[in-house]
C-alpha positions in Angstrom: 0.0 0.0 0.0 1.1 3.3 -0.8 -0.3 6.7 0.2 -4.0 7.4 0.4 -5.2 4.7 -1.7 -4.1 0.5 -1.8 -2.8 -1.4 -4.4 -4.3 -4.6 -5.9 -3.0 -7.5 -4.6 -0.7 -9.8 -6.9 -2.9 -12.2 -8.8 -3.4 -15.8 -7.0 -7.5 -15.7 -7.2 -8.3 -19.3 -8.0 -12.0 -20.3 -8.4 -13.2 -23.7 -7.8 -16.7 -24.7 -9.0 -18.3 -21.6 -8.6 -15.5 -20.8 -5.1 -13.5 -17.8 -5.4 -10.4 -17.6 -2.8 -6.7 -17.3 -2.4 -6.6 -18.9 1.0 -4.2 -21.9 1.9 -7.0 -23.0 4.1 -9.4 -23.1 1.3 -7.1 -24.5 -1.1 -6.9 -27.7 1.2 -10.8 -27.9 1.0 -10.1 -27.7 -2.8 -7.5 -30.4 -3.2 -10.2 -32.9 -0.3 -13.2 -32.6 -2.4 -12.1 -34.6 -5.3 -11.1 -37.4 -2.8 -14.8 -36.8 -1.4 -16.7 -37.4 -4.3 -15.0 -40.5 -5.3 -17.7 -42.6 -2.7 -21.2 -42.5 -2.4 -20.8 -41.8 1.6 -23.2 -39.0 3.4 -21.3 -35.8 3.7 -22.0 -33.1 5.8 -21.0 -29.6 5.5 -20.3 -27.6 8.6 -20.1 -23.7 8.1 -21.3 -20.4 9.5 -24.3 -18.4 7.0 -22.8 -17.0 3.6 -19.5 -19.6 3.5 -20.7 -21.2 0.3 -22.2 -24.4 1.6 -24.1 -25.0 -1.6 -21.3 -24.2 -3.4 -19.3 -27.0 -1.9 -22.3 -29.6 -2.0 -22.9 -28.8 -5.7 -18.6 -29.4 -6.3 -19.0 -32.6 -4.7 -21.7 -33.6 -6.8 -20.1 -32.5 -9.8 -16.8 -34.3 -9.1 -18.6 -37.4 -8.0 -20.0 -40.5 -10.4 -23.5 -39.0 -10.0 -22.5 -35.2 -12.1 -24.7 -36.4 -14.8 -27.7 -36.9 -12.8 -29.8 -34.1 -10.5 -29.0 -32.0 -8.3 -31.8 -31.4 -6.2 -31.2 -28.6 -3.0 -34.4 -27.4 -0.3 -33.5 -25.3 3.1 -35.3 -27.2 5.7 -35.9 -23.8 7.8 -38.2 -22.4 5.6 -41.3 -25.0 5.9 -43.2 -26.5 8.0 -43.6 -30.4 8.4 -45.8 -31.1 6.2 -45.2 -29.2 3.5 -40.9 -30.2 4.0 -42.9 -33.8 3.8 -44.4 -33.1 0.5 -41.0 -31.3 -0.9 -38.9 -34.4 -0.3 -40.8 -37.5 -0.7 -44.1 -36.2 -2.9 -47.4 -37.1 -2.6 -50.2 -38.3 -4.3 -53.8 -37.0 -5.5 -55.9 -35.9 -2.4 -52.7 -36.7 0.5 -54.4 -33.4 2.0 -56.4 -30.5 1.2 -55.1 -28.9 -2.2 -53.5 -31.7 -3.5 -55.3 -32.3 -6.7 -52.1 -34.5 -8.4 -49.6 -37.1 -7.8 -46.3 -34.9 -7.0 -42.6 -37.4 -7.1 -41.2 -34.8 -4.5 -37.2 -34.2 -4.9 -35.8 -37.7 -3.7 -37.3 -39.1 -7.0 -36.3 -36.3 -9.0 -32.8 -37.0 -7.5 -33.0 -40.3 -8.8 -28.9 -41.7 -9.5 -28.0 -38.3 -8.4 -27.7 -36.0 -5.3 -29.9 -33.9 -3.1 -28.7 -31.0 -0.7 -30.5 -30.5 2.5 -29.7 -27.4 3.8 -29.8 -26.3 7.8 -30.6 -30.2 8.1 -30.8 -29.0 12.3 -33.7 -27.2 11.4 -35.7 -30.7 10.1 -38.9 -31.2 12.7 -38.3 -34.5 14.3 -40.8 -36.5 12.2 -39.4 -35.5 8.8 -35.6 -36.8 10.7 -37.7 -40.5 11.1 -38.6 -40.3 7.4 -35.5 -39.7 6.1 -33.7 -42.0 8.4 -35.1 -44.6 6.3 -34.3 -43.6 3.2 -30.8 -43.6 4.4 -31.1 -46.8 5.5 -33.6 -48.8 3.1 -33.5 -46.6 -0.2 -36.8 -46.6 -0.2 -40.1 -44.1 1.0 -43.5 -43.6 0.7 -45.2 -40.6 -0.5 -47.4 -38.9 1.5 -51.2 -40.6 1.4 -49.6 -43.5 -0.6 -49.4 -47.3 0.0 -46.5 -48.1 -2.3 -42.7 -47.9 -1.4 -40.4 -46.4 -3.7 -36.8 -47.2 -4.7 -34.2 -44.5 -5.0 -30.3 -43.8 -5.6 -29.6 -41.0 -3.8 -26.5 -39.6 -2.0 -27.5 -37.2 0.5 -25.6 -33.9 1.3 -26.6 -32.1 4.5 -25.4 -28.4 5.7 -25.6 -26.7 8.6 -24.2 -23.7 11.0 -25.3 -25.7 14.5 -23.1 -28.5 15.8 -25.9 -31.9 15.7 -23.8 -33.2 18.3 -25.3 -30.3 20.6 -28.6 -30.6 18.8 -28.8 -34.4 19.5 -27.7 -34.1 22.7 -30.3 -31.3 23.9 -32.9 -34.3 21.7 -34.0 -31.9 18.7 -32.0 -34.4 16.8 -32.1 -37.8 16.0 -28.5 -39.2 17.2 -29.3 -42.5 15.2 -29.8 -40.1 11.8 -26.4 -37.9 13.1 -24.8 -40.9 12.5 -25.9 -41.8 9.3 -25.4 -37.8 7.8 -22.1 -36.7 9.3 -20.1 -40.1 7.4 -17.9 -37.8 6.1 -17.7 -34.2 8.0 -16.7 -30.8 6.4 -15.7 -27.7 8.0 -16.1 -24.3 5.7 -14.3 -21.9 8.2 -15.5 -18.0 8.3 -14.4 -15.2 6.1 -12.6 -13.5 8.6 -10.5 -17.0 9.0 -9.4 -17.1 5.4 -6.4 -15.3 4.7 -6.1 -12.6 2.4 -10.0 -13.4 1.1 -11.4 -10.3 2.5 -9.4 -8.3 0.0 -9.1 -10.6 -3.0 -12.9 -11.2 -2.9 -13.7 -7.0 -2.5 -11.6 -6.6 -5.4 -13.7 -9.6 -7.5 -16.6 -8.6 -6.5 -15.7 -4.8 -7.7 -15.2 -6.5 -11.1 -17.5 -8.6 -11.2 -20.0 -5.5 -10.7 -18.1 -3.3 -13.1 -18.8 -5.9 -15.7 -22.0 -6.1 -15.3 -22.0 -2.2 -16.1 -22.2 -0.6 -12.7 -20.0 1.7 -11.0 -16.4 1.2 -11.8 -13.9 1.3 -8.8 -10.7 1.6 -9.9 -8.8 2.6 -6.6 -9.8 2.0 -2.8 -8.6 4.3 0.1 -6.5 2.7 2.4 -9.3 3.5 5.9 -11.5 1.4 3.8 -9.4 -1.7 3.6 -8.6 -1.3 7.2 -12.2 -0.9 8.0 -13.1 -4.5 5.8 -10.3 -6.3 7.4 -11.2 -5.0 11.2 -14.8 -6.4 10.4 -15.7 -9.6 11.4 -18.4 -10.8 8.8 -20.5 -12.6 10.2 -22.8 -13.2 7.0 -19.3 -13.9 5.6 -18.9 -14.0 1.9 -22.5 -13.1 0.8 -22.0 -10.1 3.4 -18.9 -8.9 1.6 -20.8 -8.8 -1.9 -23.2 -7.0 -0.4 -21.5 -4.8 1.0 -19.3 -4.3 -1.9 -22.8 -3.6 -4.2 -23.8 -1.2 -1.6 -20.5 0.9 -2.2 -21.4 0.7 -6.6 -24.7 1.8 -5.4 -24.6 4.6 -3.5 -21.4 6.0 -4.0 -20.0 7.8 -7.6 -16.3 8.2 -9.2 -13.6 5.8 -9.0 -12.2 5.9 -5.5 -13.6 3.3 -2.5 -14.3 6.0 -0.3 -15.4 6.1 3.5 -18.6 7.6 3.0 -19.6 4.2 0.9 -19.0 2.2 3.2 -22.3 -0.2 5.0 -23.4 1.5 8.5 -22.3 -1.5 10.3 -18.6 -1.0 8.8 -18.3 2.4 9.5 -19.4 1.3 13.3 -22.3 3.0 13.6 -24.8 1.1 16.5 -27.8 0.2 14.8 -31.0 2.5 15.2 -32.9 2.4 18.5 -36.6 0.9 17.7 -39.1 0.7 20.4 -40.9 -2.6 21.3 -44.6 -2.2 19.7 -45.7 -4.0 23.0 -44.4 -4.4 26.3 -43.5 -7.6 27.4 -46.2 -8.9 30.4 -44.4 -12.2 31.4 -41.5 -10.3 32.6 -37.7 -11.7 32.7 -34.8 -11.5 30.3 -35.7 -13.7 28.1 -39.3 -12.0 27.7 -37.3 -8.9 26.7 -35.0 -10.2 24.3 -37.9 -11.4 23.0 -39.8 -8.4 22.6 -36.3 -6.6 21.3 -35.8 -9.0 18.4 -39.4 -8.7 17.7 -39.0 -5.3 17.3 -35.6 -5.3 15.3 -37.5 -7.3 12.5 -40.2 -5.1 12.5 -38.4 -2.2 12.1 -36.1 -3.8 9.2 -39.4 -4.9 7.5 -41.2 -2.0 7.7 -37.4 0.1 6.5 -37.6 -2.5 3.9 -41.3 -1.8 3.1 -41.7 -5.6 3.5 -39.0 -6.9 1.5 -38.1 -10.2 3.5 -34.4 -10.7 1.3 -33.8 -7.4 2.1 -35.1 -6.8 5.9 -32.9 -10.6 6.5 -29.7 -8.6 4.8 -30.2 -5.5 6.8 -30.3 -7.6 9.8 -27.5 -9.7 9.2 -29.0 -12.6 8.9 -29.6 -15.2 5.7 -33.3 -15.5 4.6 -34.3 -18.8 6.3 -33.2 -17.7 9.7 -35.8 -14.8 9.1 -38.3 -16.8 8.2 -38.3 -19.0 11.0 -38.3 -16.0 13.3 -41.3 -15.1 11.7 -43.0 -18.1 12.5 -41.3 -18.4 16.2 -42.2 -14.5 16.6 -45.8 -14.9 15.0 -44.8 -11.7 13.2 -47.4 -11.3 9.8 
C-alpha cells in the first residue's frame, strides 16, 4: 500500500466450482473434495451463514459418479412439516387439502444423483424419522400413498449448528447424526481465510463493473482497514453485499469512506421501540420483545421486503423466516 489509496494484490484468485479464494485454508478444502466425491458416503457440511455451503455440496456432486444426474437442493428452515414432507418425498392426488395431483417430490427427482438438505438441524423430528429410512432402506412412501419407492440418492446435508449439541439437547435424531455426518466438512468464516477479505472486494468490484455498474478503480487505504477490522459474520454473501452497496450509492472511481455499509463504519444500529411491552417479565421476555422489534423495524425500512429486511439484519433469509413463525410476526 502506498499513500491514500491501496494497491491490488498480486494475482493468486483461484476459483473452484463456482469458489473464489486465495486462501491456503481453502485450497486444502479444494484439493479434499475430489477425494470426497469419489464414494457415495453421506457428507456433511459444517459452516457459519454466507460460506458457500451450496457451493461445496454442488462441487461434490459435480466431481462425483452422480455429475450427470440431478441435483436437487431445499433449506429445511423455511417450511413446516408437512409441506418439508411433500417437498422431499411427494405425494399423491388428495394426501391433503389442495393436492389435486400425484407430486414425485425431490428424492425421486434426485434419482442416480444428489440432493442438498440445507440447515438439516432445522428438520422437525418426524421428517428426521422419514429420512432416516431412506438412508437406511432406499426406499419411501409418498405422502397418502401405500406403495414404497426405490431410489439412488446420495445425500448432502449443511448446517451452522453442531448436531452433536442438537442431539444431545434431543432436537436431533443421534441415530440419523450418525448416518449424515459419514464424512464431515468444515467451511471456516471469512474473517479466518487469509487474504480473502481483499481478494474477494476486489472480485466482487469486477464482477460488478462488468455487469455495467459503478467502476472502482482505486480504494482508500481507511477502507481496507475498516473491511479487514470487520468480522463478517454473514461472511462471503455479506462482503458482496457490501461491496454492491458501495457501486450503489457511491460515484467516481475511489472506494471512499462515506460508501462504506453503516455496520462498517461502526455505527450502533437504530434504536426501535418494542410495539408492545412484554407482560411475562424476565430477560428472556425482553429479548424477545427486542428482536421482535428489530424485524419489524427492518421490514417496515424494507417496506416488507423479507431478502432485504434478512440482509439489513444480518441474517440469511431462512433464519428470518423461522423467526417469523417463532415470533408470529405477519
Amino acid at each position: 500500500m502506498r499513500g491514500k489509496h491501496c494497491t491490488r494484490p498480486p494475482e493468486g484468485l483461484r476459483e473452484f466450482f463456482g469458489i473464489y479464494s486465495v486462501a491456503p485454508q481453502m485450497f486444502a478444502l479444494f484439493e479434499r473434495l475430489p477425494r470426497v466425491a469419489r464414494s457415495d458416503a453421506s457428507v456433511l457440511i459444517r459452516g457459519e451463514t454466507g460460506t458457500g455451503k451450496e457451493l461445496v455440496a454442488h462441487a461434490v456432486h459435480s466431481l462425483s459418479a452422480r455429475g450427470k444426474g440431478s441435483f436437487q437442493a431445499i433449506n429445511c428452515a423455511t417450511l413446516t412439516a408437512e409441506l418439508l414432507a411433500s417437498e422431499l418425498f411427494g405425494h399423491v392426488r388428495g394426501a391433503f387439502t389442495g393436492a389435486i395431483r400425484d407430486r414425485p417430490g425431490l428424492f425421486r427427482q434426485a434419482h442416480h444423483g444428489s440432493i442438498f438438505l440445507d440447515e438439516i438441524a432445522e428438520m422437525p423430528l418426524e421428517i428426521q424419522a422419514r429420512l432416516l429410512r431412506v438412508l437406511q432402506e432406499r426406499n419411501f412412501v409418498p405422502l397418502g400413498g401405500t406403495d414404497s419407492v426405490d431410489v439412488d440418492v446420495r445425500v448432502i446435508s449443511a448446517t451452522h449448528r453442531s448436531l452433536r449439541e442438537e442431539s444431545r439437547l434431543h432436537r436431533f435424531r443421534e441415530d440419523l447424526m450418525y448416518r449424515v455426518r459419514v464424512v464431515p466438512l468444515f467451511l471456516p468464516p471469512l474473517a479466518e481465510r487469509t487474504g480473502d477479505v481483499e481478494a474477494l472486494m476486489w472480485h466482487f468490484i469486477d464482477q460488478f463493473a462488468a455487469q455495467g455498474q459503478r467502476r472502482i478503480e482505486r480504494v482508500e487505504r481507511a477502507v481496507l482497514d475498516a473491511l479487514l477490522a470487520y468480522p463478517w459474520p454473514g461472511n462471503v454473501r455479506e462482503l458482496r453485499n457490501a461491496v454492491e452497496y458501495a457501486c450503489a450509492i457511491g460515484e467516481g472511481p475511489d472506494y471512499v469512506e462515506g460508501d462504506l455499509t453503516p455496520e462498517l463504519r461502526g455505527e450502533p444500529p437504530p434504536r426501535v421501540i418494542s410495539p408492545e411491552p412484554s407482560t411475562s417479565g424476565g430477560p428472556a421476555a425482553e429479548g424477545e420483545a427486542a428482536e421482535r422489534a428489530r424485524i419489524v423495524e427492518a421490514l417496515r425500512r424494507t417496506g416488507g421486503r423479507k431478502g432485504e429486511a434478512a440482509q439489513l439484519l444480518g441474517v440469511d433469509r431462512s433464519t428470518l423466516w423461522r423467526k417469523l413463525r417463532e415470533l408470529k410476526i405477519r
